[in-house]
N, CA, C and O atoms as CSV, one atom per row, in Angstrom:
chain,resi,resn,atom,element,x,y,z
A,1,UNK,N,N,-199.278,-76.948,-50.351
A,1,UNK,CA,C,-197.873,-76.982,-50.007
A,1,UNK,C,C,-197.063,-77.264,-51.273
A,1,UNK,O,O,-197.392,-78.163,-52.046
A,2,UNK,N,N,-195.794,-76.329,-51.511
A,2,UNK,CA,C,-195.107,-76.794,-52.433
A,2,UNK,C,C,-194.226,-77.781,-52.588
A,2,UNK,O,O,-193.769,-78.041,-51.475
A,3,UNK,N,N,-193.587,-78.709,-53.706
A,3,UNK,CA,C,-192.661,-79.692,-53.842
A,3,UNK,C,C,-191.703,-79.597,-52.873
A,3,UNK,O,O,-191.179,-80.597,-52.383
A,4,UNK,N,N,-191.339,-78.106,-52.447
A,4,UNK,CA,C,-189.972,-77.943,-51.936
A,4,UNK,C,C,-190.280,-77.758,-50.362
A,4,UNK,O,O,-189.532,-77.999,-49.415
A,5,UNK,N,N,-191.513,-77.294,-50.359
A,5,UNK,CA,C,-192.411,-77.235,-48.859
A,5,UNK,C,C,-192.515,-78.785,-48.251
A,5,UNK,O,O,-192.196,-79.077,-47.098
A,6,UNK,N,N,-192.894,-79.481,-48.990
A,6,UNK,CA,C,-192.968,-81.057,-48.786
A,6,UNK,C,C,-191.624,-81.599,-48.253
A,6,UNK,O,O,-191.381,-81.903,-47.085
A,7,UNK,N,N,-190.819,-81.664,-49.282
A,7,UNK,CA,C,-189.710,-82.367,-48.956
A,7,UNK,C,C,-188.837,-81.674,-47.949
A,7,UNK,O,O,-187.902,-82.351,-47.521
A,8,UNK,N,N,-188.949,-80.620,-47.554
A,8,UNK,CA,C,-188.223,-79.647,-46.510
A,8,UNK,C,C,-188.902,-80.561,-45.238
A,8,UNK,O,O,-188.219,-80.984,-44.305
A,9,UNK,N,N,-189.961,-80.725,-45.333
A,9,UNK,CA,C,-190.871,-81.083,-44.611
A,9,UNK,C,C,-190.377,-82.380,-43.745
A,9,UNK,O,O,-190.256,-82.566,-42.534
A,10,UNK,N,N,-190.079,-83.431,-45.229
A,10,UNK,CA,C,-190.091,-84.570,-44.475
A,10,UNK,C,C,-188.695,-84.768,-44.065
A,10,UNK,O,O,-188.487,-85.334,-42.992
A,11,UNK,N,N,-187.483,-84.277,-44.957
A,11,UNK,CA,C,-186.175,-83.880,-44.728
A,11,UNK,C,C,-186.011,-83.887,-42.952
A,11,UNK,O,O,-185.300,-84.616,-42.261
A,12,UNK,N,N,-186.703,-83.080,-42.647
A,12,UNK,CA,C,-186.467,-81.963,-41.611
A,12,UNK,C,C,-187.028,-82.797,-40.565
A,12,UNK,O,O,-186.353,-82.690,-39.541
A,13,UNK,N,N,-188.159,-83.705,-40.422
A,13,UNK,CA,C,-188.935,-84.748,-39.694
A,13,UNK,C,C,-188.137,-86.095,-39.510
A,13,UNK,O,O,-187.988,-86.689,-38.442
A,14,UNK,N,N,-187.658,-86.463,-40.725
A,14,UNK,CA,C,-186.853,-87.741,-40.818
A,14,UNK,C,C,-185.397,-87.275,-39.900
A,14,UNK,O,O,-184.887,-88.067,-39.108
A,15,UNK,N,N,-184.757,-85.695,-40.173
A,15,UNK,CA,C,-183.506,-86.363,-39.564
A,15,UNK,C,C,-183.627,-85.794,-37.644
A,15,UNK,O,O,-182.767,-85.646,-36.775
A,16,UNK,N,N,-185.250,-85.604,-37.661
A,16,UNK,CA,C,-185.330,-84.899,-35.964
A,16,UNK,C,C,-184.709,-83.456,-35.452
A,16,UNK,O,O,-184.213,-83.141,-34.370
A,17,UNK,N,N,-184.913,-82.785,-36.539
A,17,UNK,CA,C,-184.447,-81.569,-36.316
A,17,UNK,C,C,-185.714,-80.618,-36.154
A,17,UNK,O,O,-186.821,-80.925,-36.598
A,18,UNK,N,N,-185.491,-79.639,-35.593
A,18,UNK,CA,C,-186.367,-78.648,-35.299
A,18,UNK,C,C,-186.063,-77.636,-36.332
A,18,UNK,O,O,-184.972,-77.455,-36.873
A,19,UNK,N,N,-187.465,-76.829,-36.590
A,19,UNK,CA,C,-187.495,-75.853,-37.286
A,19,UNK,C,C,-186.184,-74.279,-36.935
A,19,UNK,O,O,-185.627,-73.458,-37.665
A,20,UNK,N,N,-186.196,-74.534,-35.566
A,20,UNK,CA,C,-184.844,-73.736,-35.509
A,20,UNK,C,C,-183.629,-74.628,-35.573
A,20,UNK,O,O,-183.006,-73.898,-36.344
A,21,UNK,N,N,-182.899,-75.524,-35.388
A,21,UNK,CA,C,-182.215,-76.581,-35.922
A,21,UNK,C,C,-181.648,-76.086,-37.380
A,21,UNK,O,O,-180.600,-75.519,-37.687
A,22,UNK,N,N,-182.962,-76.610,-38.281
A,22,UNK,CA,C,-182.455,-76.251,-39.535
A,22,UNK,C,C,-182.270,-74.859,-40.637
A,22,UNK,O,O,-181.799,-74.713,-41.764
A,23,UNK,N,N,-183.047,-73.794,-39.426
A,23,UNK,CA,C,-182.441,-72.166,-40.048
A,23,UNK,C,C,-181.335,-72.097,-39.495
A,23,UNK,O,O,-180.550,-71.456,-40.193
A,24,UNK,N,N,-180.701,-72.624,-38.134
A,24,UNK,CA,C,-179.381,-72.366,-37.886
A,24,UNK,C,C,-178.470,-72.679,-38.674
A,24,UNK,O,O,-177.373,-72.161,-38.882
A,25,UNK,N,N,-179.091,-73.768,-39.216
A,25,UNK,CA,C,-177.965,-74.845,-40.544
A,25,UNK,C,C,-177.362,-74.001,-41.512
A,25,UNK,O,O,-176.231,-73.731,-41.917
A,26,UNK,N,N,-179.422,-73.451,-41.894
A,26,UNK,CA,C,-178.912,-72.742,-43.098
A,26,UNK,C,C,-178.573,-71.327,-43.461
A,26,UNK,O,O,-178.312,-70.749,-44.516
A,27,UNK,N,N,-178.699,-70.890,-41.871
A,27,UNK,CA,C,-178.499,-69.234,-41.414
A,27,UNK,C,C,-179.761,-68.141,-41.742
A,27,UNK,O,O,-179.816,-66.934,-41.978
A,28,UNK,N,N,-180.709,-69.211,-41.627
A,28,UNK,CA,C,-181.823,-67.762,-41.795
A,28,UNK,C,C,-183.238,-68.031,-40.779
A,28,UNK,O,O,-183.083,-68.934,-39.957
A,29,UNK,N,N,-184.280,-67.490,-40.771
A,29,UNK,CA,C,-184.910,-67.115,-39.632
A,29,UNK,C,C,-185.973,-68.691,-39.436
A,29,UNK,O,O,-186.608,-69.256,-40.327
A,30,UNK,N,N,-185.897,-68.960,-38.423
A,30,UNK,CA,C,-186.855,-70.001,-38.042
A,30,UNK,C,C,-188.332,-69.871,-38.746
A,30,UNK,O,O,-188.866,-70.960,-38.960
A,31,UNK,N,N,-188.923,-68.945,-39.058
A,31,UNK,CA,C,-190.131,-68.298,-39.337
A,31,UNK,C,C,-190.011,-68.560,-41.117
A,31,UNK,O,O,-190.997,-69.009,-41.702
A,32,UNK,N,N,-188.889,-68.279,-41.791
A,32,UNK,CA,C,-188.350,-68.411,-42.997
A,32,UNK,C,C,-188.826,-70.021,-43.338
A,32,UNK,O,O,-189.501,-70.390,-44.299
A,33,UNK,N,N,-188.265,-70.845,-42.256
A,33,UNK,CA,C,-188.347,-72.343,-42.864
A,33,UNK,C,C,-189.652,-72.695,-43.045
A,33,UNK,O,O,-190.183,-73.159,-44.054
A,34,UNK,N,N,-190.232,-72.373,-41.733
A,34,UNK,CA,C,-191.848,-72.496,-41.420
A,34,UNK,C,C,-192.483,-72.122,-42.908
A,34,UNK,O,O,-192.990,-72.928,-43.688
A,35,UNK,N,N,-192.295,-70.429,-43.136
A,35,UNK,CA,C,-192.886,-70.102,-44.270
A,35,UNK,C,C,-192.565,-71.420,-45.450
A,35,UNK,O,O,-193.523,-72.120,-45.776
A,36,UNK,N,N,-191.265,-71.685,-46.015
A,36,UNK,CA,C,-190.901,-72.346,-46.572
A,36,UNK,C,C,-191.680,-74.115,-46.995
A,36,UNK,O,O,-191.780,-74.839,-47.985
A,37,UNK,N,N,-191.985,-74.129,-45.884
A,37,UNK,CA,C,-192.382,-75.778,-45.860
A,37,UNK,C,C,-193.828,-75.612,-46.044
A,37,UNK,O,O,-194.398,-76.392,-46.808
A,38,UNK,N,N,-194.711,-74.401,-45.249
A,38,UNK,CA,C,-195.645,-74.323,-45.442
A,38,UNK,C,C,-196.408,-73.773,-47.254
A,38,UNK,O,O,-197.550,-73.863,-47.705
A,39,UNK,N,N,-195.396,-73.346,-47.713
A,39,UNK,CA,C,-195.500,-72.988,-49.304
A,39,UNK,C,C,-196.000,-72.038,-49.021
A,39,UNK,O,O,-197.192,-72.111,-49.319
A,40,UNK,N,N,-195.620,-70.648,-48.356
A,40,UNK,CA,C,-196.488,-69.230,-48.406
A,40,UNK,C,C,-196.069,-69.112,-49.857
A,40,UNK,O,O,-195.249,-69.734,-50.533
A,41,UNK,N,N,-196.808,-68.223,-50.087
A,41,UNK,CA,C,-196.596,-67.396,-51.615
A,41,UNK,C,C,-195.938,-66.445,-51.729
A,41,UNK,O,O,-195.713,-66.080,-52.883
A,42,UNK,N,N,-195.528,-65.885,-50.928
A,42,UNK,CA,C,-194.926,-64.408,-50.500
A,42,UNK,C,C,-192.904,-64.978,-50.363
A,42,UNK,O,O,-191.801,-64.466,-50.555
A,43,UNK,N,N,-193.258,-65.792,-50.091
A,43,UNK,CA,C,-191.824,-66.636,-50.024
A,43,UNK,C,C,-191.234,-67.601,-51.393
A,43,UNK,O,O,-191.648,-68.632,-51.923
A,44,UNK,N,N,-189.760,-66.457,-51.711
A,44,UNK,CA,C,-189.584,-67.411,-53.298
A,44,UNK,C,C,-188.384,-67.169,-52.494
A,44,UNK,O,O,-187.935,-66.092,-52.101
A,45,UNK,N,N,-187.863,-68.568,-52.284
A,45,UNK,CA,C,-186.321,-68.788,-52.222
A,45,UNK,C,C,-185.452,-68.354,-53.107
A,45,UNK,O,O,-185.869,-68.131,-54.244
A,46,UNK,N,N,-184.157,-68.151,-52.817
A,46,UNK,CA,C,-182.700,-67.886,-53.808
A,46,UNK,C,C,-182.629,-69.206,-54.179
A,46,UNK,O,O,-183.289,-70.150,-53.743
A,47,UNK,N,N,-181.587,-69.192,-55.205
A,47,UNK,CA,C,-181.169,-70.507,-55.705
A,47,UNK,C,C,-180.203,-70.781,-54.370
A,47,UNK,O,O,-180.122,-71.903,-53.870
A,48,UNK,N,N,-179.406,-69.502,-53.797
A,48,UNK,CA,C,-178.208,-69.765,-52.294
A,48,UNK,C,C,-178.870,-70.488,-51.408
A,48,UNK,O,O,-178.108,-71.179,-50.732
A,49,UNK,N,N,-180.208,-70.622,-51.094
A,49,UNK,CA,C,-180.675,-70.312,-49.756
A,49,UNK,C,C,-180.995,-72.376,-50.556
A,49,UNK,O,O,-180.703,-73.419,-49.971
A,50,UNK,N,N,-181.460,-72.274,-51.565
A,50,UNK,CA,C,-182.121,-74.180,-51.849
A,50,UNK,C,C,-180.649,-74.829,-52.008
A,50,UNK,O,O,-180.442,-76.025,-52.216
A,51,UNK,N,N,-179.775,-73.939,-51.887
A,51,UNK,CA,C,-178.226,-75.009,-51.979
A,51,UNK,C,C,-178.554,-74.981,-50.930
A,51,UNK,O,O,-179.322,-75.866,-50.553
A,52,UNK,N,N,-178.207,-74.170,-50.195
A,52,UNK,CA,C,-177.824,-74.851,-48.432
A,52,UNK,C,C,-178.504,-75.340,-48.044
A,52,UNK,O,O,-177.880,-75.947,-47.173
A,53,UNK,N,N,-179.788,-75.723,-47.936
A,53,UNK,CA,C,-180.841,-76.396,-47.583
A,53,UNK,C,C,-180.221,-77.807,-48.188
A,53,UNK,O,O,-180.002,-78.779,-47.465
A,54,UNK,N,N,-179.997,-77.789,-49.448
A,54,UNK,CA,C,-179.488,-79.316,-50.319
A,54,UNK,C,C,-178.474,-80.101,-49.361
A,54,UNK,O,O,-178.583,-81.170,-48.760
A,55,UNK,N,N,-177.730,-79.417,-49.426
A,55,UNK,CA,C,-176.589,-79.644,-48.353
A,55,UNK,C,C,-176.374,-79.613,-47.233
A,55,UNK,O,O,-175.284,-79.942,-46.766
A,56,UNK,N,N,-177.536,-79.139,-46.415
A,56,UNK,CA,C,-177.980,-79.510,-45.058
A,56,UNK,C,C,-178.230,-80.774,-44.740
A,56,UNK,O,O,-177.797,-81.348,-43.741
A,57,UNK,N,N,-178.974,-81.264,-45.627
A,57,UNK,CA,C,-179.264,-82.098,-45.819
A,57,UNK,C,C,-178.909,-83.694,-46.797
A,57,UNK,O,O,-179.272,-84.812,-47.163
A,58,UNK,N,N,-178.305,-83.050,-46.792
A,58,UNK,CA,C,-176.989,-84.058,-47.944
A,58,UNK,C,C,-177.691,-84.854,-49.317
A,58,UNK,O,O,-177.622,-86.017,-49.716
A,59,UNK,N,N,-178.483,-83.478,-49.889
A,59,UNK,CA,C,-179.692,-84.215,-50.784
A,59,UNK,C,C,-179.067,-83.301,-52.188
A,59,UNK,O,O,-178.061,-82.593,-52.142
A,60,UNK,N,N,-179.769,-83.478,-53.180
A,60,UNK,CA,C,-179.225,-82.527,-54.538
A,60,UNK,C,C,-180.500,-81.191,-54.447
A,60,UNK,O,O,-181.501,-81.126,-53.733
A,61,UNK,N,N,-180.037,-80.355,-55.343
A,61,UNK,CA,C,-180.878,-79.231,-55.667
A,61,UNK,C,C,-182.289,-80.241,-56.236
A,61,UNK,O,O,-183.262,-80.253,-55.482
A,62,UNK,N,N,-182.370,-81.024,-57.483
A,62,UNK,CA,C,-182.925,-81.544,-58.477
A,62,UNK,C,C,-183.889,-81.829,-56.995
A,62,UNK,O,O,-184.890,-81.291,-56.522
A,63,UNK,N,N,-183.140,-82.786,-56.641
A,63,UNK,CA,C,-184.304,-84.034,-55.029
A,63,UNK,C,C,-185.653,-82.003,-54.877
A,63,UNK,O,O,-186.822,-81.700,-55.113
A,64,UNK,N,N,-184.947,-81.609,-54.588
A,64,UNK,CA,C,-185.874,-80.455,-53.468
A,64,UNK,C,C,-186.817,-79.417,-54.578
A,64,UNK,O,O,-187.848,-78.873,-54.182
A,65,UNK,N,N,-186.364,-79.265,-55.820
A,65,UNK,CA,C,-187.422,-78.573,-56.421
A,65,UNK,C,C,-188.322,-79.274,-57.863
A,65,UNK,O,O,-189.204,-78.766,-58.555
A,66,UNK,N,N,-187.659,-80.640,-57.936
A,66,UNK,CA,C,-188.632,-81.422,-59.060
A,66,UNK,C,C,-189.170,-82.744,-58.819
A,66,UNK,O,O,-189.050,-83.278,-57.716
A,67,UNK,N,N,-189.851,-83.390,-59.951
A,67,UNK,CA,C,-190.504,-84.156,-59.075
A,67,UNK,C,C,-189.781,-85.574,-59.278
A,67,UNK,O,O,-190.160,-86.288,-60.206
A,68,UNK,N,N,-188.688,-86.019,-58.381
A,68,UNK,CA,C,-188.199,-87.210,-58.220
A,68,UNK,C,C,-188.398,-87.473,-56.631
A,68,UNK,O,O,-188.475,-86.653,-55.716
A,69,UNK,N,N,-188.454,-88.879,-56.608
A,69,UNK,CA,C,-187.909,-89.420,-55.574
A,69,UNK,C,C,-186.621,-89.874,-55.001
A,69,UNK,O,O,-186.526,-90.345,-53.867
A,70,UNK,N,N,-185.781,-89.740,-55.701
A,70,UNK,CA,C,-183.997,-89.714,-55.632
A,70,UNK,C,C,-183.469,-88.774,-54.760
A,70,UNK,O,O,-183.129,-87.693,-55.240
A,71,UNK,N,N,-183.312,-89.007,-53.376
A,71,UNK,CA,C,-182.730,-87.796,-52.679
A,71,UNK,C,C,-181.613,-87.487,-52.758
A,71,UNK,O,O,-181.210,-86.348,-52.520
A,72,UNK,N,N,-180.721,-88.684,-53.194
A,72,UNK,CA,C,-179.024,-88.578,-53.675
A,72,UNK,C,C,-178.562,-88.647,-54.624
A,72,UNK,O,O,-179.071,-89.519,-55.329
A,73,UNK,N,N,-177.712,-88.080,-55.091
A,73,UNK,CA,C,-177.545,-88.441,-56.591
A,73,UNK,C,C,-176.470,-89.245,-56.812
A,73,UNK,O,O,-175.295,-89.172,-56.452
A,74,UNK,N,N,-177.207,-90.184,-57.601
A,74,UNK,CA,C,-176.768,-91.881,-57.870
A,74,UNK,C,C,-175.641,-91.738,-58.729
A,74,UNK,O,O,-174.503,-92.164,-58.534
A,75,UNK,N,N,-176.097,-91.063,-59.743
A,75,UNK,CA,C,-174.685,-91.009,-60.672
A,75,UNK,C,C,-173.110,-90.753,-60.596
A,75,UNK,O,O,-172.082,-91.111,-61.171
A,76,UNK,N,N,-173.548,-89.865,-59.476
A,76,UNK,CA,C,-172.040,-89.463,-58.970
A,76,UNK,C,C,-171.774,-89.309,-57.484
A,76,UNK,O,O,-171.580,-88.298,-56.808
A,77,UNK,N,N,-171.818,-90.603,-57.165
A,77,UNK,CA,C,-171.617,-90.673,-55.522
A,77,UNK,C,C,-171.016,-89.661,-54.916
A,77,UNK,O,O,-171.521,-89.057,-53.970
A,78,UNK,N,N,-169.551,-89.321,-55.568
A,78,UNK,CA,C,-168.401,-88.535,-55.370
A,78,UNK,C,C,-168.784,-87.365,-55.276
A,78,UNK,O,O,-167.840,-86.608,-55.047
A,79,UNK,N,N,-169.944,-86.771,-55.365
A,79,UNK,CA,C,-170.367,-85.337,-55.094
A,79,UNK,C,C,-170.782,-85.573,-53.440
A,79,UNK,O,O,-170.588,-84.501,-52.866
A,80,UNK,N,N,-171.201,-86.435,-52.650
A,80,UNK,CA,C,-171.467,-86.686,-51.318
A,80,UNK,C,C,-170.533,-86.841,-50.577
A,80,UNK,O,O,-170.456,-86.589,-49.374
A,81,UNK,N,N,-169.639,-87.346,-51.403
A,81,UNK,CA,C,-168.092,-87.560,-50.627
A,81,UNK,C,C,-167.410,-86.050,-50.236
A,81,UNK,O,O,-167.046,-85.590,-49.154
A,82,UNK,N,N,-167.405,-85.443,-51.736
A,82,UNK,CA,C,-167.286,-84.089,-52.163
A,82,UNK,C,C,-167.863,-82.945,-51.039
A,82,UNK,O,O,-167.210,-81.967,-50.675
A,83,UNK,N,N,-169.176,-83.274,-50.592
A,83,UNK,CA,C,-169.365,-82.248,-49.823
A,83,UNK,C,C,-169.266,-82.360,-48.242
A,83,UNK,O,O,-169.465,-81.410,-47.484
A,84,UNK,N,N,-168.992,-83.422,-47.916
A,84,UNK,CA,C,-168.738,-83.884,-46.748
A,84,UNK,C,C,-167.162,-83.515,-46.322
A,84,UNK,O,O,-166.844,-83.465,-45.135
A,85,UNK,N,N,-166.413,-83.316,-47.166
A,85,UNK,CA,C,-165.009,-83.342,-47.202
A,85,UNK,C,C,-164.839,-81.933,-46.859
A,85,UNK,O,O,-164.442,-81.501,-45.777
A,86,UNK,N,N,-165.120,-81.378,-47.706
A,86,UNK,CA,C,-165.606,-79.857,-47.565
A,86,UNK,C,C,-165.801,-78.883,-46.295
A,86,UNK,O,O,-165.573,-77.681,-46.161
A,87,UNK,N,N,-166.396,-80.027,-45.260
A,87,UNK,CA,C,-167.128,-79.301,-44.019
A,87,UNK,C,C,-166.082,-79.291,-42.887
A,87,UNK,O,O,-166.182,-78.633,-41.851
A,88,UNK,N,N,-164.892,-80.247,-43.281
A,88,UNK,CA,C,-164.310,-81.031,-42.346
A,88,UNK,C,C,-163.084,-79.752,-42.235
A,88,UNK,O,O,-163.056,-78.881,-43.105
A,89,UNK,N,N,-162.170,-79.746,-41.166
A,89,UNK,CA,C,-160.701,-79.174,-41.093
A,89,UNK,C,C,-159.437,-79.178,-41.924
A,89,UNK,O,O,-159.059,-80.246,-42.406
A,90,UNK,N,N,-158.961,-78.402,-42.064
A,90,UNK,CA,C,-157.732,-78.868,-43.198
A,90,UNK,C,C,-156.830,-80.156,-42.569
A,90,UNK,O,O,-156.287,-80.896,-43.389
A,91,UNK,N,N,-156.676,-80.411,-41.240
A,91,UNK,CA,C,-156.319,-81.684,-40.827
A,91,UNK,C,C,-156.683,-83.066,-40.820
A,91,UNK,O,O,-156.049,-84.120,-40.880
A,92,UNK,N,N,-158.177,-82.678,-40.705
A,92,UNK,CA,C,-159.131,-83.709,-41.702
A,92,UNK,C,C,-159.496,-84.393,-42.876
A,92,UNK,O,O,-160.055,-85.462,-43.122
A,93,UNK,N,N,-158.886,-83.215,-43.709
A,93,UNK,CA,C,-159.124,-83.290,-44.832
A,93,UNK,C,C,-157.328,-83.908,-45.107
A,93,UNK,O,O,-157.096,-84.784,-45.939
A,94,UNK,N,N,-156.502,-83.427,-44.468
A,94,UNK,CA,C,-155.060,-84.390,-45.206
A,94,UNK,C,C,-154.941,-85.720,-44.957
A,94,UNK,O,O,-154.382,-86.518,-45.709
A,95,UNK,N,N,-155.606,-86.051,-43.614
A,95,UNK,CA,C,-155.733,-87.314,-43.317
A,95,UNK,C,C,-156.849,-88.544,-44.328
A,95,UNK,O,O,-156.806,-89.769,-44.444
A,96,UNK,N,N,-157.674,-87.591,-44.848
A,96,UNK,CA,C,-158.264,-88.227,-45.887
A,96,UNK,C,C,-157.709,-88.158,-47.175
A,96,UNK,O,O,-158.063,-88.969,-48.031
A,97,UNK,N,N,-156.859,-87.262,-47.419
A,97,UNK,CA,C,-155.778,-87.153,-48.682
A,97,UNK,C,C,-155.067,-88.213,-48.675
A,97,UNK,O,O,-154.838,-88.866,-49.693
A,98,UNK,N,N,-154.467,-88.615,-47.064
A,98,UNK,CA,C,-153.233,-89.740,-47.188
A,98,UNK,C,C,-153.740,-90.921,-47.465
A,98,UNK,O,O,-153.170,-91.864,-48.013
A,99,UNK,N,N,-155.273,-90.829,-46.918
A,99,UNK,CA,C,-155.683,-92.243,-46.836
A,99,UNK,C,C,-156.185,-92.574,-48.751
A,99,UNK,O,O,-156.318,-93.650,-49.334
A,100,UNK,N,N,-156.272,-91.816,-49.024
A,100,UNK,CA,C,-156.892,-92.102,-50.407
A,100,UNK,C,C,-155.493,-92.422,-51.211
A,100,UNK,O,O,-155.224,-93.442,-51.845
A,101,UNK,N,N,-154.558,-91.076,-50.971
A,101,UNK,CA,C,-152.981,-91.505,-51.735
A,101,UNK,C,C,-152.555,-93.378,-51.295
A,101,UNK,O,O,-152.116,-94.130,-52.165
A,102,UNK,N,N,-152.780,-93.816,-49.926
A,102,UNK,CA,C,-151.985,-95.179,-49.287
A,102,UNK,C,C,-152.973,-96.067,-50.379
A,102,UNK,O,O,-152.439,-96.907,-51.103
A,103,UNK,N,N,-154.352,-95.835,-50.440
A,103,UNK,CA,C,-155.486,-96.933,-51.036
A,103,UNK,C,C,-154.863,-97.062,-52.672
A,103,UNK,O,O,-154.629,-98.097,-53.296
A,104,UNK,N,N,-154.727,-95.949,-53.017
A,104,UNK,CA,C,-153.975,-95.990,-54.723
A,104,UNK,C,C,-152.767,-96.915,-54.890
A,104,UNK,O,O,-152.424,-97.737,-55.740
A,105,UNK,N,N,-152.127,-96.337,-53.448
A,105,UNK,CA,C,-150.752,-97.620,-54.162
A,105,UNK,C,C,-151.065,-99.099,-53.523
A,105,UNK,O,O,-149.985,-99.688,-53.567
A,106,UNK,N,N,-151.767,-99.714,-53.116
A,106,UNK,CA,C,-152.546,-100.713,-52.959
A,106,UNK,C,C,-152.383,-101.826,-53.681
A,106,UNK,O,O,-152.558,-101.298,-54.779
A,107,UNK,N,N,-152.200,-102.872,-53.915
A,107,UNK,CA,C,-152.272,-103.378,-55.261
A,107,UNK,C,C,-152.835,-104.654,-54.817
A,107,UNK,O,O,-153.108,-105.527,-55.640
């Protein structure tokens, strides 16, 4: 099994999702992930297909194809914030604009 077979693996176990679960996530075939986790050889992911997987999962590219144990990346929290923000509604997202503008003038 590969690095990325593994951690798909436990990703996918830890947050109780099913193998169709997480091709719906990432828009491709249930059979795809399977292959995926299982490390066929015949199966070489896009760099598109290990983002969305990253971000399915709210993990970095680095976490899913090398060998760390860091599933988040520490250095820059603000990329988690970043992609979470992202997913949300533009009404969602102003209400988190205001709230960040009210926290600035704060004193």
């Amino acid at each position: 099994m590969s690095k990325l077979g593994m951690k798909l693996r436990a990703l996918r176990e830890k947050s109780g999702e099913s193998l169709q679960q997480v091709a719906d996530g990432v828009r491709v075939s249930r059979t795809h992930i399977w292959e995926l986790e299982k490390g066929k050889k015949n199966v070489n992911p896009t760099v598109q297909l290990v983002q969305k997987i990253a971000s399915h999962f709210n993990v970095t590219v680095t976490y899913l194809i090398e060998d760390t144990d860091e599933p988040f990346e520490k250095r820059d929290p603000a990329m988690l914030v970043y992609k979470s923000f992202k997913s949300f509604d533009k009404k969602k997202q102003k209400t988190i604009l205001d709230m960040i503008d009210y926290m600035k003038n704060q004193k």
